[in-house]
C-alpha positions as CSV (number, residue, x, y, z in Angstrom):
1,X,24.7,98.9,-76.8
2,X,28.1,98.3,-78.0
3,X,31.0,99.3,-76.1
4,X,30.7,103.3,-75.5
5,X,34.6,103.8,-74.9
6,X,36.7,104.7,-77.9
7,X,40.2,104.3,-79.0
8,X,42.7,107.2,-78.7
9,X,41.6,109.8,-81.3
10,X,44.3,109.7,-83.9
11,X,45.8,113.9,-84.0
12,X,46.7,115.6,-87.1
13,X,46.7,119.0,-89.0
14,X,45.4,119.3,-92.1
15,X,46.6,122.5,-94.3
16,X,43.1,124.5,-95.0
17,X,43.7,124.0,-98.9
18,X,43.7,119.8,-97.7
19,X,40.9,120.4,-95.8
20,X,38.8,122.4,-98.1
21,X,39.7,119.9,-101.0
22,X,38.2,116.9,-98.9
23,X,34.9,118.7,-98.9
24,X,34.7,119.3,-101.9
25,X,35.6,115.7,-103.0
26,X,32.9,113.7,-100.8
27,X,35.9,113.2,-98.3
28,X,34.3,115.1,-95.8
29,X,30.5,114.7,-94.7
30,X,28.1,115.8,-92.5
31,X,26.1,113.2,-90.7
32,X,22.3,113.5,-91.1
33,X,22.5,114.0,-86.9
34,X,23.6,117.5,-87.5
35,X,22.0,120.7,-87.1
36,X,21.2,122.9,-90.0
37,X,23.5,125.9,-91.3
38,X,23.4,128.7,-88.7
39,X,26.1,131.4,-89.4
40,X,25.3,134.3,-91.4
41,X,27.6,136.8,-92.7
42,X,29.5,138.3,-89.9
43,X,30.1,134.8,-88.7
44,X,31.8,133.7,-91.8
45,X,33.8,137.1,-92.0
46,X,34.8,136.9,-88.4
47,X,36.5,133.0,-89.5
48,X,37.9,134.5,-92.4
49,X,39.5,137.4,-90.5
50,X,41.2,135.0,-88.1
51,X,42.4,132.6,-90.6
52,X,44.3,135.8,-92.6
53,X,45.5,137.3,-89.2
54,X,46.8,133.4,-88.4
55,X,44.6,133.2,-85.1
56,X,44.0,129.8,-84.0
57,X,40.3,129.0,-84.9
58,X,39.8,125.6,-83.0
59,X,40.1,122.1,-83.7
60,X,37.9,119.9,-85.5
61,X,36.4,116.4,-84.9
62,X,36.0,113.7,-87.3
63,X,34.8,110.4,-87.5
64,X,36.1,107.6,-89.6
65,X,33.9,105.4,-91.4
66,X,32.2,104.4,-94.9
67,X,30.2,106.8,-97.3
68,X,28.1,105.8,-99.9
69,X,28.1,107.7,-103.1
70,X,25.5,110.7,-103.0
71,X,25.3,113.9,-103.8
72,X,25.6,115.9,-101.1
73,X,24.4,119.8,-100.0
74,X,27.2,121.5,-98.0
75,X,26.0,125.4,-97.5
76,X,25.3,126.5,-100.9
77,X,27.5,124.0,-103.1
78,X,26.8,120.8,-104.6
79,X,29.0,117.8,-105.0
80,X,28.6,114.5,-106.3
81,X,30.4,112.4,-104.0
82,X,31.9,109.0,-104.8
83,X,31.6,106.1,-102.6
84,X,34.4,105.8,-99.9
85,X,35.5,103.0,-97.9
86,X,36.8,105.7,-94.7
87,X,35.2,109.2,-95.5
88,X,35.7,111.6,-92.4
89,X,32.3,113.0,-91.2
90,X,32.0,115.9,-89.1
91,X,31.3,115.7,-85.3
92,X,32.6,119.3,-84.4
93,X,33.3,121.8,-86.9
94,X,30.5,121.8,-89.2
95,X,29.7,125.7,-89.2
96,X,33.6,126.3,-90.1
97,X,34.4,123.9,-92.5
98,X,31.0,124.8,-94.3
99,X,32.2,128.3,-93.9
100,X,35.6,127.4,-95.9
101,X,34.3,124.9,-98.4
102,X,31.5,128.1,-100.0
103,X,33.6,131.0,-99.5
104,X,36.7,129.9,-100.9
105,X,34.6,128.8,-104.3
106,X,32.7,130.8,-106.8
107,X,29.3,128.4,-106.4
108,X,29.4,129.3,-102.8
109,X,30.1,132.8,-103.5
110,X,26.9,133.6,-105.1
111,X,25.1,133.2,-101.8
112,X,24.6,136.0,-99.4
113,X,26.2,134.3,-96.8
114,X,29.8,133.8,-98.0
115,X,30.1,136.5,-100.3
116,X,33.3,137.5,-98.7
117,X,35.9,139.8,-100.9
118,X,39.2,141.6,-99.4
119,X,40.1,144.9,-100.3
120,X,43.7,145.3,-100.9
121,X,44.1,148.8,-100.3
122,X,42.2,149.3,-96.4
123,X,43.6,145.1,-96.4
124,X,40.4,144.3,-94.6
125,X,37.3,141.9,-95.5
126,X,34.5,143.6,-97.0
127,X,31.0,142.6,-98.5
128,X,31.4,142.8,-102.7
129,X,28.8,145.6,-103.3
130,X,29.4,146.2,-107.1
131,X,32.2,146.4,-108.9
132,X,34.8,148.3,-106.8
133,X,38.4,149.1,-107.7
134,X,41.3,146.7,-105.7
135,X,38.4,144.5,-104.6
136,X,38.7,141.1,-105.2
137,X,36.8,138.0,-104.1
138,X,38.1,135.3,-101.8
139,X,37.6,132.5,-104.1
140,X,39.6,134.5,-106.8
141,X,41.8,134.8,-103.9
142,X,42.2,131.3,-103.2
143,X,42.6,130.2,-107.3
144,X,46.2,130.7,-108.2
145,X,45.3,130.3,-111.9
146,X,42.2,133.1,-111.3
147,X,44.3,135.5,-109.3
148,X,46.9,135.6,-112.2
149,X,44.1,136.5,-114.2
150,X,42.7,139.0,-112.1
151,X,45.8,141.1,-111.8
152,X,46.1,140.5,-116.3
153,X,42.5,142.1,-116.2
154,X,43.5,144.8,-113.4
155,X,46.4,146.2,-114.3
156,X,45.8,149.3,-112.1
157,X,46.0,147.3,-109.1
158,X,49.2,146.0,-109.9
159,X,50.6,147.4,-106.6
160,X,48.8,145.1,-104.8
161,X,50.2,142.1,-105.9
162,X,52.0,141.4,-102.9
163,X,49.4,142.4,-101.0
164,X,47.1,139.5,-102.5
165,X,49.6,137.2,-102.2
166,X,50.2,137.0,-98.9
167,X,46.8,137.0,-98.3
168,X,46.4,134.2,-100.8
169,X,49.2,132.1,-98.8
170,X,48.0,133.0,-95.5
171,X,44.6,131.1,-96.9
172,X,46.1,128.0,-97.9
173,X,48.7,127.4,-95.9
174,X,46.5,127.8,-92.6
175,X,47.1,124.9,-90.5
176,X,43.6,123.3,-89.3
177,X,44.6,120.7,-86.0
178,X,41.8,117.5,-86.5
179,X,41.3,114.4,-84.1
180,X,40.1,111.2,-85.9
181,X,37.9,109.2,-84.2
182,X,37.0,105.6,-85.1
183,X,34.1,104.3,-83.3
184,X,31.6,102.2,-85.0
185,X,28.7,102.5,-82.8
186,X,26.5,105.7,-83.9
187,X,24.8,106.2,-80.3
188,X,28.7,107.4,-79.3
189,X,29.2,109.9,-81.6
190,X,25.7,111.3,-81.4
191,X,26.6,111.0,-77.6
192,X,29.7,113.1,-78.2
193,X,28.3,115.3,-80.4
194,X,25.4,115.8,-77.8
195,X,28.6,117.0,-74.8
196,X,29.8,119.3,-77.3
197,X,26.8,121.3,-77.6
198,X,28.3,123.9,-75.3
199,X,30.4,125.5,-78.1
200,X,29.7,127.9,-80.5
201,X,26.1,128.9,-81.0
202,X,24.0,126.7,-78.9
203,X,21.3,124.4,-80.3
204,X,18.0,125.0,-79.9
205,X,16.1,121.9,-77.8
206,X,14.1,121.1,-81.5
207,X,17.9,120.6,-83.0
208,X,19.3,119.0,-79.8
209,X,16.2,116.1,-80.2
210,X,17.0,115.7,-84.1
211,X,20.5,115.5,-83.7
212,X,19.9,112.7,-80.6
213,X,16.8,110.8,-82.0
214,X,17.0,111.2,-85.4
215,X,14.5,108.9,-86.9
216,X,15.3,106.6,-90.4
217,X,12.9,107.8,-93.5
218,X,12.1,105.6,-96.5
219,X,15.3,106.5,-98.4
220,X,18.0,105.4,-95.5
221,X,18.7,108.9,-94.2
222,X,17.6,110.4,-91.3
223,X,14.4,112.0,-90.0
224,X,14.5,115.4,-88.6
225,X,11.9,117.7,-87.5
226,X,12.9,119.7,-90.8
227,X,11.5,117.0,-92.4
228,X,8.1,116.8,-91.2
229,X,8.0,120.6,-91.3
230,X,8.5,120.5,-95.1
231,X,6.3,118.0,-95.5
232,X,3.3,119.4,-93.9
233,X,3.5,122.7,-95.6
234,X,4.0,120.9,-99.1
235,X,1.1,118.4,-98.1
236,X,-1.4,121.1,-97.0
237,X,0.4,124.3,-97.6
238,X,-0.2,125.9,-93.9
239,X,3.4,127.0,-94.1
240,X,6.3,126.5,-92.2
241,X,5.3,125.4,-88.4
242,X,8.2,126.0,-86.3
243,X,10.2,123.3,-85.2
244,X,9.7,124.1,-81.3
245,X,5.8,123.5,-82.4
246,X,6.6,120.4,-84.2
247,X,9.0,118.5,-81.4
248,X,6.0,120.1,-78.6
249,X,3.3,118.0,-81.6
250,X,5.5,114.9,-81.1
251,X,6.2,114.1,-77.5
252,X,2.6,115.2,-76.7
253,X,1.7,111.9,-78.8
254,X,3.8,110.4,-76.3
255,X,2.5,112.1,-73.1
256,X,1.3,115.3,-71.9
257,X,4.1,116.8,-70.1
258,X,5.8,118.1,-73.6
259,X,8.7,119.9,-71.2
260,X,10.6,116.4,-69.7
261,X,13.7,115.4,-70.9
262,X,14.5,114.6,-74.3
263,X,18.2,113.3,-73.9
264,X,16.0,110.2,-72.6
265,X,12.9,110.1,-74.8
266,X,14.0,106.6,-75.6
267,X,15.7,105.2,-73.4
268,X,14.5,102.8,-70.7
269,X,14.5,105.3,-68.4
270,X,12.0,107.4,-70.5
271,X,8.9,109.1,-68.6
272,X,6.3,107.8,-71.6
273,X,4.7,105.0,-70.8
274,X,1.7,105.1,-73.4
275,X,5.1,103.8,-75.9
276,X,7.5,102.6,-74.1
277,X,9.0,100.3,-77.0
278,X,8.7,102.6,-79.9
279,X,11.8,103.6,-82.0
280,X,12.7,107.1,-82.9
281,X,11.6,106.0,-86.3
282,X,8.0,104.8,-85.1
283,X,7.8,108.3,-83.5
284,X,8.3,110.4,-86.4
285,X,6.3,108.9,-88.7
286,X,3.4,108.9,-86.2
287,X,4.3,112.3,-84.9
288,X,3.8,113.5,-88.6
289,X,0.5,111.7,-89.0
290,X,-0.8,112.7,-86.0
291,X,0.2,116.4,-86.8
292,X,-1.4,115.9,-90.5
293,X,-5.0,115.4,-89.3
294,X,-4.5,118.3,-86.8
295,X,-3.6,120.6,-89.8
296,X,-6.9,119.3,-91.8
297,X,-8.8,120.4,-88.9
298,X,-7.8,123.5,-88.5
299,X,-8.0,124.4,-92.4
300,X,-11.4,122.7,-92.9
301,X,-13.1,122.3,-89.8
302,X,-11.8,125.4,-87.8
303,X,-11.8,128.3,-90.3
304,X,-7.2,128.8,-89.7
305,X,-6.1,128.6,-93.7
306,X,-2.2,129.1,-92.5
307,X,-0.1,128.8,-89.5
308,X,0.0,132.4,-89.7
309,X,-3.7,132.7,-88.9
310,X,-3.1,130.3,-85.5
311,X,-3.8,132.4,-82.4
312,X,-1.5,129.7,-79.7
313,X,0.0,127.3,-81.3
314,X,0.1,125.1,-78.1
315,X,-3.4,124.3,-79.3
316,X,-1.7,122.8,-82.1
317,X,0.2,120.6,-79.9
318,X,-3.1,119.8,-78.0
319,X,-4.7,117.9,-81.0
320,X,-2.0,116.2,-82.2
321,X,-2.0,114.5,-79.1
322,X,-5.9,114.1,-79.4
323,X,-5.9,113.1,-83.7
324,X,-3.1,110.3,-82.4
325,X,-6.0,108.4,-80.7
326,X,-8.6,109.4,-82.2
327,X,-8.0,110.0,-86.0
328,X,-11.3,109.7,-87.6
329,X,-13.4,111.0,-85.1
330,X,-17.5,111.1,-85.2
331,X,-19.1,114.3,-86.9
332,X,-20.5,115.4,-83.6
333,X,-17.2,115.2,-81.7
334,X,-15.8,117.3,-84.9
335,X,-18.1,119.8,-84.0
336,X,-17.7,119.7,-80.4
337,X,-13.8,120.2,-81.0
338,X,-14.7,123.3,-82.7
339,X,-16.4,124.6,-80.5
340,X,-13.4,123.8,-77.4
341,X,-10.7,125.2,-80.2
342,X,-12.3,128.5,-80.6
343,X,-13.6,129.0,-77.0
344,X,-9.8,127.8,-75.6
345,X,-8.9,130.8,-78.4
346,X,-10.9,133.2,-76.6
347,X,-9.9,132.6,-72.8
348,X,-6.3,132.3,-74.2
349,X,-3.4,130.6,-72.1
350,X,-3.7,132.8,-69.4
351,X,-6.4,130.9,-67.8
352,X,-4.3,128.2,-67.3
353,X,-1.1,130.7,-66.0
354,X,1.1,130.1,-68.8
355,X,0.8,128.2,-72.3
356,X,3.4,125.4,-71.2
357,X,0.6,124.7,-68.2
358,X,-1.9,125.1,-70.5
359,X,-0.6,122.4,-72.8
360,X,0.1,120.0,-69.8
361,X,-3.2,120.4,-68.5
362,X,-5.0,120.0,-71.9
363,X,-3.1,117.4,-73.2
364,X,-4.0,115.4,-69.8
365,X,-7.3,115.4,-70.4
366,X,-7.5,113.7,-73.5
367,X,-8.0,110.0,-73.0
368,X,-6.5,107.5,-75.4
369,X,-8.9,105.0,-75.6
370,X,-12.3,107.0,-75.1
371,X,-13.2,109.7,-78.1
372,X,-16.1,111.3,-76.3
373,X,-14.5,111.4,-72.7
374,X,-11.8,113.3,-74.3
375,X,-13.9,116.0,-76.4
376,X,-15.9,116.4,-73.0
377,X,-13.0,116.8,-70.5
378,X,-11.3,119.3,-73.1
379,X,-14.9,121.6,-73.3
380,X,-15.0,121.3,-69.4
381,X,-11.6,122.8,-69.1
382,X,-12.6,125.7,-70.7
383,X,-16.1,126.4,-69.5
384,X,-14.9,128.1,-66.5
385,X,-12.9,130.6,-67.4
386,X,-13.2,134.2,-68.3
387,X,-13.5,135.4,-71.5
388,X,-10.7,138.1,-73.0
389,X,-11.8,140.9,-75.0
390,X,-10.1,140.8,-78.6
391,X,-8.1,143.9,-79.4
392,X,-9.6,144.9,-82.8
393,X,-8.7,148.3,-82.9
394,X,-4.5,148.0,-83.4
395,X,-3.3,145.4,-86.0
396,X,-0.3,143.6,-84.9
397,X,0.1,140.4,-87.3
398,X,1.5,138.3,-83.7
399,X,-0.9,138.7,-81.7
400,X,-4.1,136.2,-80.9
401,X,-6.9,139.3,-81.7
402,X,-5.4,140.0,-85.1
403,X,-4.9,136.5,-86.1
404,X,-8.3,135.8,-84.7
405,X,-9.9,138.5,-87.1
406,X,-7.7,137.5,-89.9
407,X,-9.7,134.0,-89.5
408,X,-12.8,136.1,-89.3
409,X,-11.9,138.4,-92.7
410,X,-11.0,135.1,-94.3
411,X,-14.4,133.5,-93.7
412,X,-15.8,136.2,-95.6
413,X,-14.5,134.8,-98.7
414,X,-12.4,137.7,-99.8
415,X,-12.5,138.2,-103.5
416,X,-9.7,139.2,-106.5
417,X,-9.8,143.0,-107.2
418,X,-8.8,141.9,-111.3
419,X,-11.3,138.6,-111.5
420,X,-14.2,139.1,-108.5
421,X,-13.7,135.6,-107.7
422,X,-12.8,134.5,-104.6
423,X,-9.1,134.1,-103.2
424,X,-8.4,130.4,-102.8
425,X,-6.5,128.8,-99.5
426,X,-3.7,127.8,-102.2
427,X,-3.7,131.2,-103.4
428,X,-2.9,132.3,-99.6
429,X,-0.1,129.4,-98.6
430,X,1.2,130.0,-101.8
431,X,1.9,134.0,-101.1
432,X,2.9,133.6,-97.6
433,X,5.4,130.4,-98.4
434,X,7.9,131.1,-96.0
435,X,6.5,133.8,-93.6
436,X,6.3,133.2,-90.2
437,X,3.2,135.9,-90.2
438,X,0.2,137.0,-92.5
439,X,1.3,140.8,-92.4
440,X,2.9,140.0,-95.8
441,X,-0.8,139.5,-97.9
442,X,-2.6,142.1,-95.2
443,X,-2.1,146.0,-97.2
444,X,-3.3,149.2,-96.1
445,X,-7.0,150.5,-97.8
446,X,-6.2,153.9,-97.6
447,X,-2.4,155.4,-97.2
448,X,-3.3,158.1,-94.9
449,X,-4.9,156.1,-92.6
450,X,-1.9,154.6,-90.7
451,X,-0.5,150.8,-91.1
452,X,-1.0,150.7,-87.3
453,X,-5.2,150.8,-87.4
454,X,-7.4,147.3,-88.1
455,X,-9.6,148.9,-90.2
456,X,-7.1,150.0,-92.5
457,X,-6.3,146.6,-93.4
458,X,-7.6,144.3,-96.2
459,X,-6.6,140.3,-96.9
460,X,-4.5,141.0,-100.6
461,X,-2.8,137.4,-100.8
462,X,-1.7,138.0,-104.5
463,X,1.2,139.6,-106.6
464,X,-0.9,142.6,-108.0
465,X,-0.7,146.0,-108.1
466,X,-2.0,147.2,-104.1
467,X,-2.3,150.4,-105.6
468,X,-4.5,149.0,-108.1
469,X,-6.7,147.2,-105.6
470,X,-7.0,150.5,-104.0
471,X,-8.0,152.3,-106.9
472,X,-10.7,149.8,-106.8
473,X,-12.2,150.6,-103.6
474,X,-13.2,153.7,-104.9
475,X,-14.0,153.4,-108.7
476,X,-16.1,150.2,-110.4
477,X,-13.9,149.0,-112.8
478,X,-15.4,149.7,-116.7
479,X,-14.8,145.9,-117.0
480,X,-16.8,144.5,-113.5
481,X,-20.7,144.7,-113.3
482,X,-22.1,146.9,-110.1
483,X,-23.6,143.7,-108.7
484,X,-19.9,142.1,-108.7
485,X,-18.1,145.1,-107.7
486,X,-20.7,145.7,-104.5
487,X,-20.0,141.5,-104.2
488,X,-16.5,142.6,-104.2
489,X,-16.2,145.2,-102.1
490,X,-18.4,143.3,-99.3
491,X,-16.2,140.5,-99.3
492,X,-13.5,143.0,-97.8
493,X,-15.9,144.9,-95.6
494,X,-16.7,147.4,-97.5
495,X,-20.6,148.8,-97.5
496,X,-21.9,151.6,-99.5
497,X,-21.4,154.4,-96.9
498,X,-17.8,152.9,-95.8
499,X,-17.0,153.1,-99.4
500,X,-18.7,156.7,-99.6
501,X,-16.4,158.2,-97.4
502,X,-12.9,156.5,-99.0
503,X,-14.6,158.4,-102.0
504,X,-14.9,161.3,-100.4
505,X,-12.1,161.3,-98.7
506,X,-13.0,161.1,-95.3
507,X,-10.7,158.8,-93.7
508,X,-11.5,159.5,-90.2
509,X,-15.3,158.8,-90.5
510,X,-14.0,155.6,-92.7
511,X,-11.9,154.1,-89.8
512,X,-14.8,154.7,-87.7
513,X,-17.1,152.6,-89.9
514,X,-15.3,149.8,-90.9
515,X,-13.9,148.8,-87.4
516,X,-17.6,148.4,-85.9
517,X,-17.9,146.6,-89.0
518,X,-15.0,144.0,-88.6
519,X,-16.0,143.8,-84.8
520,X,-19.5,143.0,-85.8
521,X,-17.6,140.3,-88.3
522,X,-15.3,138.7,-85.3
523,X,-18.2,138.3,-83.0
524,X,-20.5,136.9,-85.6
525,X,-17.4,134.4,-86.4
526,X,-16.6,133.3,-83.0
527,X,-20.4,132.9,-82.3
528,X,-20.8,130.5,-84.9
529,X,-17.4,129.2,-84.0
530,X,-18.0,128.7,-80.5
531,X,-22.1,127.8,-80.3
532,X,-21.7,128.8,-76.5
533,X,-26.0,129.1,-76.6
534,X,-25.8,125.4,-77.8
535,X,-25.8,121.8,-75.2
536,X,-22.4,120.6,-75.7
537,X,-23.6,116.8,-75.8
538,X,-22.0,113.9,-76.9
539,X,-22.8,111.9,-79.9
540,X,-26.4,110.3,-79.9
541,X,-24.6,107.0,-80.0
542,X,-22.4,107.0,-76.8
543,X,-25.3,107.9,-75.1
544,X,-27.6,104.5,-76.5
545,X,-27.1,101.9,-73.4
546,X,-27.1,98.3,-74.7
547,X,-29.7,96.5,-73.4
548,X,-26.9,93.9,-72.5
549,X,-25.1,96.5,-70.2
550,X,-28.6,97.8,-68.8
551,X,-28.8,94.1,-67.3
């Protein structure tokens, strides 16, 4: 490593119209180490506030080297930046001067999160809801030539001139203190970045690992765990799995305690032994494969369509770690990991004390260089424990009953209330893009019924009309035979005398009904899920002894 001390930070202030300028240019960047955009709109109002009142807002640090020409994505703006022999990239101030750069300019102003106006008669910051009389926008603010225009086009604000003015000044004039840093060894900055964590919002430990092993993709930049996110979901649309999930995926790879320390993942010090020389880089890309199989299971060996549907997602974690050694395992083992998936469901976290314990212990027992060792010992860690009874009766889109039954509904093969055929899993990843839970594609059957009941729910992962869909369960469309409208209506759960009584009315009797119905559907599911009346055995051919090891 090259020397870790660095010259005397060179001090100066920068006037906020500078500053903002430099952004805007490609004179100011944001290493790939950073975290993502955090502040929302009170944040950026409360930066505003203090730069109009003149109240200090903290000091920013920059690092001096080369940029290449790209085009870069600061908040909501993009700017084609030209290639610099000494850009200044941010090390501390990232929120803030992202802050500045959109609010202060109309393309940043469109989004939500800097739509910042100041109304000159209270004289305080205010969200632009409509048009509004003496109400005018920061970036018109900030725009000599557009403030002049304003006031043309508002004459009866013309008392206010002074007002805006001096708020206008107050903006560009604000005196931003900066220290320079030159240091050409990376591994310092992200070193000094990774000390400064203690200001401002704190980083989550996902966006404390990116931001300190941020591995090199195929176009130069860096990795993050953003990445692999994105990537999975466009890959096999199971949505967005969070990034706690995804950095849990990747150091399981590496060994099965996921909660050691990440400041040394790589380091010679690090606890993982099964890789001791592999690069951030080497990790990532691994990671992501690894995680990529796990996903395939799930969606077409496991009967979970979306992340949404996933009851723990520590057992997410638990076969990354096992796909990374064994990613094309025999049919039988397929099979037998079913089976330990769905019955590790069932008993639930809480028969190892807590899910962190549970993912330790798990991940422990998978073997790296023995498939059917580790498919046994992950059965056997299960076979013990007591079984929890699913809550069917409230729905609650978090929790590991609903999602469970939501797996179970979705087996079923839902069908479309316009076509009769069925829903497709791109259908579903497609709706739910986005969404962190399924509630978003599970509506109510019948309004009266409560939103709070199981049995009031039905899988809708389309745009249509609910109401529609509703209308449906009641009255054959002129355009469906009966045979496809009873096909229909079974595919949600729906039997002649369930359906009798949302025809009659009788909503009571019709809750009744359809939840022995959809526990009769969960325990049918799990059953053929779980094979617990079956011999767990290994494959036929790990059991064959070689008449060469007999002797």
């Amino acid at each position: 490593m090259a020397d870790s001390r660095i010259r005397k930070p060179n001090a100066k202030t920068f006037a906020l119209e500078d500053l903002v300028d430099e952004v805007l240019t490609g004179g100011v960047r944001i290493p790939e180490f950073q975290r993502p955009f955090r502040w929302q709109w009170e944040d950026v109002k409360r930066l505003m506030d203090s730069i109009t009142r003149g109240y200090p807002i903290g000091s920013v640090l920059l690092w001096a080297r080369p940029a290449q020409q790209e085009t870069l994505k600061i908040g909501a703006l993009e700017i084609s930046a030209s290639r610099r022999d000494e850009a200044l990239w941010v090390v501390d101030g990232q929120q803030r001067l992202t802050s500045l750069a959109n609010a202060l300019q109309d393309s940043g102003f469109i989004d939500p999160r800097f739509a910042i106006a100041y109304d000159l008669s209270l004289q305080t910051l205010v969200k632009p809801v409509g048009e509004k009389p003496h109400v005018i926008g920061l970036s018109t603010i900030f725009d000599l030539q557009k403030l002049l225009k304003w006031f043309s086009e508002h004459p009866e604000s013309t008392q206010y001139f002074e007002e805006a003015t001096r708020i206008a000044k107050a903006i560009r004039e604000y005196s931003i203190p900066a220290y320079i840093v030159k240091q050409e060894d990376e591994e310092v900055l992200r070193d000094i970045f990774d000390r400064m964590n203690n200001y401002g919002k704190r980083l989550t430990r996902a966006e404390v690992f990116s931001a300190l092993h941020g591995g090199a993709s195929d176009n130069g930049k860096s990795q993050t765990l953003a990445d692999i996110v994105l990537n999975i979901d466009a890959t096999f649309l199971f949505g967005e799995i969070d990034d706690v999930t995804v950095l849990s995926a990747i150091l399981a790879r590496r060994g099965s305690d996921v909660t050691r320390d990440i400041r040394v993942e790589f380091s010679r010090e690090s606890v993982s032994r099964e890789f001791p020389e592999e690069t951030p880089e080497q990790a990532y890309r691994a990671g992501e494969k690894a995680l990529s199989h796990a996903v395939h299971f799930l969606q077409n060996e496991a009967g979970v369509p979306h992340f949404s549907f996933l009851a723990y997602r520590y057992l997410l974690v638990v076969l990354t770690r096992f796909f990374a050694y064994h990613p094309q395992p025999s049919p039988r083992n397929i099979e037998l990991l079913r089976r330990w998936f769905w019955r590790a469901v069932i008993v639930g976290p809480e028969a190892f004390s807590t899910w962190t314990k549970a993912s330790r212990v798990l991940c422990s027992k998978i073997s790296p260089n023995n498939e059917v060792k580790s498919v046994q010992a992950l059965l056997e860690a299960v076979s013990h424990s007591t079984l929890k009874a699913l809550n069917l009766h409230s729905f609650i889109s978090t929790s590991a009953s609903t999602r469970t039954l939501l797996c179970a509904m979705w087996s079923h093969n839902p069908r479309s209330f316009l076509t009769g055929d069925l829903y497709l899993q791109e259908e579903l990843g497609r709706t739910l893009a986005g969404r962190q839970t399924a509630k978003d594609i599970v509506a109510t059957i019948e309004p009266s019924g409560g939103k709070t009941s199981t049995a009031n729910r039905f899988i809708f992962p389309v745009e249509d009309s609910v109401e529609y869909a509703r209308d449906v369960f009641k009255n054959k469309p002129i355009t469906m035979t009966n045979s496809s409208w009873t096909d229909l209506l079974e595919s949600h759960i729906i039997d002649a005398e369930i359906q009798d009584c949302l025809t009659n009315g009788n909503v009571t009797h019709f809750l009744e009904l359809r939840e022995v119905r959809l526990r009769k559907l969960a325990e049918d599911f799990l059953s053929s899920m779980t094979e617990t009346s079956f011999e767990d055995t290994p494959p036929l051919s790990s059991l064959i002894i070689d008449e060469d090891d007999e002797e």
